[in-house]
Each structure stands twice: as C-alpha cells, then as structure tokens.
N, C-alpha and C positions, 0 to 999 in steps of 0.2 A: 433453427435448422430442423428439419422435417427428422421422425424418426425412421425412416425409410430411407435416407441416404448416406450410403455406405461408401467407403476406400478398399479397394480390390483387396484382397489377399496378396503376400507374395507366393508367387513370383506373377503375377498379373500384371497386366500395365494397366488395363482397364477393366470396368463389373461387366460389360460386354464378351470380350476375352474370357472373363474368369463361369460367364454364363455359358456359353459355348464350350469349356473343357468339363465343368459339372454335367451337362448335357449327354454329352460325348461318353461321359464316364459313365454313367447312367445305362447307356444304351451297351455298353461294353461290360458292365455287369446283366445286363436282362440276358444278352447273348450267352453267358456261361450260366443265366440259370435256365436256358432250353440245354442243356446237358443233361438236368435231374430227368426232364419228361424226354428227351431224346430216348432212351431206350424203354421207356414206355410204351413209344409210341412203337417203335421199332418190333417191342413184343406182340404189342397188337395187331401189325399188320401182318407180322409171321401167322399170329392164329387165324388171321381173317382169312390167309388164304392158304393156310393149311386144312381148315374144320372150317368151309367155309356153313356148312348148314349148321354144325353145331353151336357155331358164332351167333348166327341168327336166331336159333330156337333160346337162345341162351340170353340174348338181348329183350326180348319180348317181354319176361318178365318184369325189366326194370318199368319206374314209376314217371312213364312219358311226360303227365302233364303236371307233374312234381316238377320234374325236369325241365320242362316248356317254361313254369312259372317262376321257375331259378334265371334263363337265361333271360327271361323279362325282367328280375329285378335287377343282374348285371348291366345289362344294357341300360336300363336306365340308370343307375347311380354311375355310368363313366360319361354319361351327359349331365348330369349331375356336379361329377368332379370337375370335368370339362368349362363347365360356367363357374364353381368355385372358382380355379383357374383365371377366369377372366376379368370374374368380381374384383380379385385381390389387385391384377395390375390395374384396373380403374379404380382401385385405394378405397373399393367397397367393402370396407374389414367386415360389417356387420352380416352382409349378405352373402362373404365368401365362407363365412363363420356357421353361418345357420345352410348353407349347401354345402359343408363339409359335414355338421353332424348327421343331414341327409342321405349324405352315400356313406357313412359308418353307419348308419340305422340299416340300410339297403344292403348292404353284406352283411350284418350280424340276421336278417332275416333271412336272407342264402343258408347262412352258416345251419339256423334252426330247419327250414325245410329240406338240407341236405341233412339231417339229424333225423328228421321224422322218415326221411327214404334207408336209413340204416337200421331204425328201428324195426320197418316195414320186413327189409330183407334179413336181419337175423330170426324174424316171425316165422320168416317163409324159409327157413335152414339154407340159406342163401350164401351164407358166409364158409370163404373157402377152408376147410381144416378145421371146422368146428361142426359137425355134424353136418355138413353138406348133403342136401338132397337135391337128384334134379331129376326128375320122371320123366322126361321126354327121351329116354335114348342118348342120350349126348351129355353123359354126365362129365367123363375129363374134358372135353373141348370147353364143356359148361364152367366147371370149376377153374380152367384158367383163365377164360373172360373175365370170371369175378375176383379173379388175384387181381388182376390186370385193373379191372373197373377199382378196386377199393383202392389201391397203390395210383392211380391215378387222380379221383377224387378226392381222398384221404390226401395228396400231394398239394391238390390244388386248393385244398379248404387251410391248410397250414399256411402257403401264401398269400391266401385274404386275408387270414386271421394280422399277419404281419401289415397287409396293406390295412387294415382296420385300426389298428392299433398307431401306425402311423400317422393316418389321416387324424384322429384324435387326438395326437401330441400339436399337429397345428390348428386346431380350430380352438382347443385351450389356448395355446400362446394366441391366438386372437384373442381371446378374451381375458387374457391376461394382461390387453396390452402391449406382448413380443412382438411388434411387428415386424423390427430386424429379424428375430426368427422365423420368423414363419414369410422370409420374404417371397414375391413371387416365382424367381428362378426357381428357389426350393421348390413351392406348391408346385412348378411343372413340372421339376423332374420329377416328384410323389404322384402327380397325374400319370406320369411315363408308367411306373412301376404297377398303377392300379388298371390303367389300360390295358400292361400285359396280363395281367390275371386276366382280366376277362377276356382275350383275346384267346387264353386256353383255354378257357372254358365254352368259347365258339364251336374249336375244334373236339373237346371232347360231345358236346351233347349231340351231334348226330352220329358222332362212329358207338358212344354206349347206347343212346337208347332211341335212334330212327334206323340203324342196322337190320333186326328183327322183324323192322316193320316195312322196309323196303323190299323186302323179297317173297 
C-alpha cells in the first residue's frame, strides 16, 4: 500500500470531505487574520486623506526599488509554492521538495532586504519615537506614516517568517520520507496561507512606497 493513502479522520466519511473542511478552515482562519491589518489599513487611509501631502512627502523617502525587488521576490516564490503544490499531487516528492526550499530561500531573502530598508531608515532618523527627523514641513503627518509603515511591515514580515518556517517543516518531512505528512491537501492549504502573505504585501507596496511618487 502506497504511503500516501490515507482513512479520513472522524468525523469524515471521505479524504475529499475532509479536504474540503481543512480548506474551508483555512480560509476562515486567513479571514480573522485581515483583522490584525484591518485597522492598519483603516489608519492609513485616515491619514491618507487627512495629511494628504504630508502622506506623500513622507512616502518618497522610503526605498522604492528595495521595495520593487521585495515584491518581485514575493511573487515569484508563490509561483514557486504554487508548482510545489502541483509537484506533490503528481507524487513529485523530489521536485515539490527542492520548490519548497526555493520559496523559503525567496522569503528569507524578503525578510534580509526588508532588514536592509530598516537599517536604511533608522540611518535616516526615520524611525517614529526614536529621534525622529523629517525636514520637509510635515513632520507629524510624517511620523505617523512611519508608525503606520513599521506596524505594518514589521506585521507582515512576522507572517512570513511563520509561512517560512512552515514551508520548511514540509519540505524536511519530504525528505524525511513523511509523505503522509506533508500530504498534498496540507501543502495546499500552506500554499493558501503563503499566498495571503503575499497578497498583503501587494496591497502594501503601492500605498507605502508609490504614494509619494504618484502625486
């Protein structure tokens, strides 16, 4: 008997059945975790169009093509996970194995170039409540963007770090071996959870740093 075929869990009648409620659960946890960034977002658009210049002057400083080369490596590693993904249901353990350690490499390199863009802005007294400086006239509207920008960022790198960490416990049990563990349903709903990440990171890289630059 193959080590890939499994008996539903109770209360399942079938791994169909019991793929469809994991699924489902999946998607009903993503949904309560847009609550953390829910008033995030909610604060930012308060400031966007309360201080809507100071928003702008404020945005300009961050590190565009930092930022540009983040959302390129996102996007590629959830095409990445996306074919892991596919590898696994065609029982490609080797090659869903070695596309899993590729999109943990692709987020652990996120993680380092959003490190180098914080290193950048505590250089430039950027950081809010630690010697904050902003020369342009728009220093409060300034300094709550970058409350706003680090709580948001700083949110969403916590999220990868977990989808990283995830993605890594099943590309080991591939190479452990686990193929019960690390069965396909599982890898899709870990695909589910690392597509949302990057899917807020869509939404943040033009409201932090093409803001500035579109007005």
């Amino acid at each position: 008997m193959s080590a890939d075929v499994r008996q539903p869990a109770m209360p399942f009648t079938s791994l169909e059945q019991q793929s469809r409620a994991a699924t489902l659960g999946m998607w009903i946890f993503l949904a309560t975790e847009l609550m953390f960034f829910g008033p995030l977002f909610f604060g930012y658009t308060y400031g966007r169009l309360q201080f809507p210049e100071g928003w702008a002057a404020a945005s300009r400083p961050t590190e565009v093509m930092l930022g540009t080369l983040n959302t390129a490596l996102l996007l590629t590693s959830s095409a990445l996970m996306a074919a892991a993904v596919a590898a696994r249901k065609a029982d490609a353990n080797r090659a869903a194995r070695v596309l899993l350690y590729l999109t943990a490499a692709l987020g652990v390199a996120f993680l380092a170039v959003k490190g180098t863009e914080y290193r950048h802005e505590w250089q430039e007294h950027l950081v809010p409540g630690l010697r904050f400086a902003f020369p342009e006239g728009h220093a409060g509207a300034a300094e709550l963007f970058y409350y706003l920008y680090f709580a948001m960022t700083g949110l969403h790198a916590l999220h990868l770090t977990i989808g990283i960490a995830m993605v890594l416990v099943f590309a080991l049990a591939l190479r452990g071996g686990r193929r019960d563990f690390a069965a396909p349903t599982r890898l899709e709903i870990a695909g589910l959870y690392w597509h949302f990440v990057d899917v807020i990171w869509i939404f943040l890289y033009p409201l932090l740093y093409l803001v500035g630059r579109a007005t």
